[in-house]
C-alpha positions as CSV (number, residue, x, y, z in Angstrom):
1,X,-7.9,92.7,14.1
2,X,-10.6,95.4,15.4
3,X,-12.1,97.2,12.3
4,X,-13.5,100.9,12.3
5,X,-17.1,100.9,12.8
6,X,-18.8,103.5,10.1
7,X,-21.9,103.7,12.1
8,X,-22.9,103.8,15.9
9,X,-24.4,100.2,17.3
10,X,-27.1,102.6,18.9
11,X,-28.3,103.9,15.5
12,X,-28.9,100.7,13.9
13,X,-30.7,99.6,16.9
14,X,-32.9,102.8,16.8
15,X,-33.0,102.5,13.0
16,X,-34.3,98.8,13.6
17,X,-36.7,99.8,16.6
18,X,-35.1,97.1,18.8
19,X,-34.3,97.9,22.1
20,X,-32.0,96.2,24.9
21,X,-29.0,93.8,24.2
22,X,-30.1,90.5,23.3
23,X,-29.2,91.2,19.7
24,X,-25.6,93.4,19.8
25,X,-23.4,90.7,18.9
26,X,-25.7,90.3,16.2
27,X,-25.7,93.6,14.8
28,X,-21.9,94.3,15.5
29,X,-21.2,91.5,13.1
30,X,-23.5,93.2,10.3
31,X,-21.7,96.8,10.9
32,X,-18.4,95.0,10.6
33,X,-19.7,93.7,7.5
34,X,-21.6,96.2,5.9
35,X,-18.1,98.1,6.6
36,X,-16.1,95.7,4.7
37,X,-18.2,95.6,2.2
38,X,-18.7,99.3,1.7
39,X,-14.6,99.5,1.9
40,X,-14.3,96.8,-0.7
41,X,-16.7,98.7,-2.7
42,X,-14.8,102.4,-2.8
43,X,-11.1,100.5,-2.7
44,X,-10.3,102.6,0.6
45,X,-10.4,102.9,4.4
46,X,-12.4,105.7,6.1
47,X,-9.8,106.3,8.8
48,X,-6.5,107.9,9.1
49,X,-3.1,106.6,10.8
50,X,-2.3,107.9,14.0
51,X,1.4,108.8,13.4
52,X,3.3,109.9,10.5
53,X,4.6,106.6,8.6
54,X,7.0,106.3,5.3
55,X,5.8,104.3,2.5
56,X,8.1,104.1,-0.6
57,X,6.7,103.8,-4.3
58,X,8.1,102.5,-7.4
59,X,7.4,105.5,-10.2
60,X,6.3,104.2,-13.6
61,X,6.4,107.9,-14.8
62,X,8.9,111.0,-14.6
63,X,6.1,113.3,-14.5
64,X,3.6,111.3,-11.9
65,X,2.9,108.4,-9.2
66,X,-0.3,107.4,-7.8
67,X,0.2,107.2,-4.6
68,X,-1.9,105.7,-1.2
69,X,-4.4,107.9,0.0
70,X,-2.9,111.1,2.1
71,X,-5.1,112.7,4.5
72,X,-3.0,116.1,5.2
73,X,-0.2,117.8,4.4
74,X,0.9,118.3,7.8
75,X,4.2,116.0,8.2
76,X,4.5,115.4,4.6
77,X,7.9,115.3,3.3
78,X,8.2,113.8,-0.4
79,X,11.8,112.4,-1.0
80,X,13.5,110.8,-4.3
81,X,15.8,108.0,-3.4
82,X,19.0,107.3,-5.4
83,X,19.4,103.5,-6.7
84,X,21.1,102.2,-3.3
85,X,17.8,103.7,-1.4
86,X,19.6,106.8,-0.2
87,X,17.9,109.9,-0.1
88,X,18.5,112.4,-3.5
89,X,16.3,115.3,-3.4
90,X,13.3,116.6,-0.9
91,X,10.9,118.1,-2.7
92,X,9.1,121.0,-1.8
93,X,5.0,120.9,-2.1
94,X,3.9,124.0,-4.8
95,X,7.2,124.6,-6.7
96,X,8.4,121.0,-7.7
97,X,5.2,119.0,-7.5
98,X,1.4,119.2,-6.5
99,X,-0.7,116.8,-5.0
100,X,-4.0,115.9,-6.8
101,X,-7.1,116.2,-7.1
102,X,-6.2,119.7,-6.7
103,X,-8.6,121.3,-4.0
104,X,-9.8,117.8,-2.8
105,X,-8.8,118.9,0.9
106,X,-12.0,122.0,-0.1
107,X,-14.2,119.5,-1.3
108,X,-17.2,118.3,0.8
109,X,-16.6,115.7,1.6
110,X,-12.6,116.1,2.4
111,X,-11.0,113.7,-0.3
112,X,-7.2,112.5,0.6
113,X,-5.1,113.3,-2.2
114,X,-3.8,110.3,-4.2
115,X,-1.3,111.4,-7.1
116,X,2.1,113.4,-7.0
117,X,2.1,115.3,-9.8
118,X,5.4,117.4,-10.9
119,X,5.8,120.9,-11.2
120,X,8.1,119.9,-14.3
121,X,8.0,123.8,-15.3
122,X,9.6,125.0,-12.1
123,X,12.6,123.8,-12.7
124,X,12.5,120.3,-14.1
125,X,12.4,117.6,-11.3
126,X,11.5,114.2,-12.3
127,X,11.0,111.2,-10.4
128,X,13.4,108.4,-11.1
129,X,11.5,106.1,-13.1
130,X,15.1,103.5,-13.6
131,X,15.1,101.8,-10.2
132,X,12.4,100.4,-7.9
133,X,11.8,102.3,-4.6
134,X,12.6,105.6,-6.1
135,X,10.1,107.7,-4.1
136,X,9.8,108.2,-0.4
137,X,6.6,109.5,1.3
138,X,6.4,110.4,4.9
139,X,2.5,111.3,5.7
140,X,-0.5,110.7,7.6
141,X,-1.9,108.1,5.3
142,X,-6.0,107.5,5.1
143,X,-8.7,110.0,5.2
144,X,-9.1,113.3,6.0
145,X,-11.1,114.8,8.4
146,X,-14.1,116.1,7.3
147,X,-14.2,119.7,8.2
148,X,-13.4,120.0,12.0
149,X,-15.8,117.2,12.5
150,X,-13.7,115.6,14.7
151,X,-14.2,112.7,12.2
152,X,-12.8,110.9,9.2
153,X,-16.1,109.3,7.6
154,X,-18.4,111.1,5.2
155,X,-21.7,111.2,6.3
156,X,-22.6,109.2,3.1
157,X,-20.5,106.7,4.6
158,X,-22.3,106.6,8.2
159,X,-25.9,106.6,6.2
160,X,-24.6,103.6,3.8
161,X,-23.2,101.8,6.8
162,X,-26.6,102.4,8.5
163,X,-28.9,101.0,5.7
164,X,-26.4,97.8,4.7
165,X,-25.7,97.2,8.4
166,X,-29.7,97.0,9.1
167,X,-30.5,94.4,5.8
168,X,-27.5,92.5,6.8
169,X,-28.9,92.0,10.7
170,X,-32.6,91.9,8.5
171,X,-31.1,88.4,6.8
């Protein structure tokens, strides 16, 4: 399976002062790696699904689940499930939970949110916390864009990819 490249083949060639293509196989195996190893590192993927998928959560809590990284709130649709797997309650983002860390979709870099956190004073939803699979997510799971970039990695990323990618090929 095809991993997402952090870093541009071109750059690390420029970076290394090496120029035609004797060496790209080369130094496509030490961006793949130096991509693995940086997503090892941080215990996430810089990229972002290409549709809306459901992934379902067992909830150790009433009050909050950590959940996998979501990169936007456009699509999202938070559902409770009853013990059969039937759906109980949409909830609605704002007035019966909030996604943390709050303002992570400000932040620069653009963080996903990871934790569903609920608005227990609005009205007292709680997530079912008796039977596995009680909570539905529908979302664009992975990372968030980074400001109309057009792309999903940080720049910190690209620039780590760029330095481990370049002692890798070095070795």
């Amino acid at each position: 399976m095809a991993h997402t490249q952090y870093v541009d083949k071109a750059d690390v060639k420029t970076w290394l002062n090496i120029s035609g293509t004797g060496q790209d196989s080369n130094i496509d195996i030490a961006i793949d790696a130096a991509c693995r190893a940086i997503d090892d590192f941080v215990g996430r993927e810089f990229i972002q699904s290409e549709t809306v998928e459901t992934r379902y959560y067992d909830c150790e809590f009433m009050d909050y689940a950590f959940v996998d990284d979501i990169a936007t709130t456009t699509g999202l649709v938070v559902t409770t499930l009853n013990r059969d797997g039937t759906d109980d309650q949409t909830l609605v983002l704002d007035t019966d939970y909030y996604l943390y860390p709050l303002n992570s979709d400000k932040l620069t870099p653009t963080m996903p949110f990871n934790k569903i956190v609920m608005a227990i004073e609005n009205g007292g939803k709680t997530l079912p916390t008796s039977h596995p699979k009680g909570l539905k997510i529908t979302a664009k799971f992975g990372f968030p864009e980074q400001h109309n970039t057009g792309s999903y990695i940080p720049e910190a990323i690209t620039q780590a990819s760029l330095i481990q990618a370049a002692r890798f090929w070095q070795r």
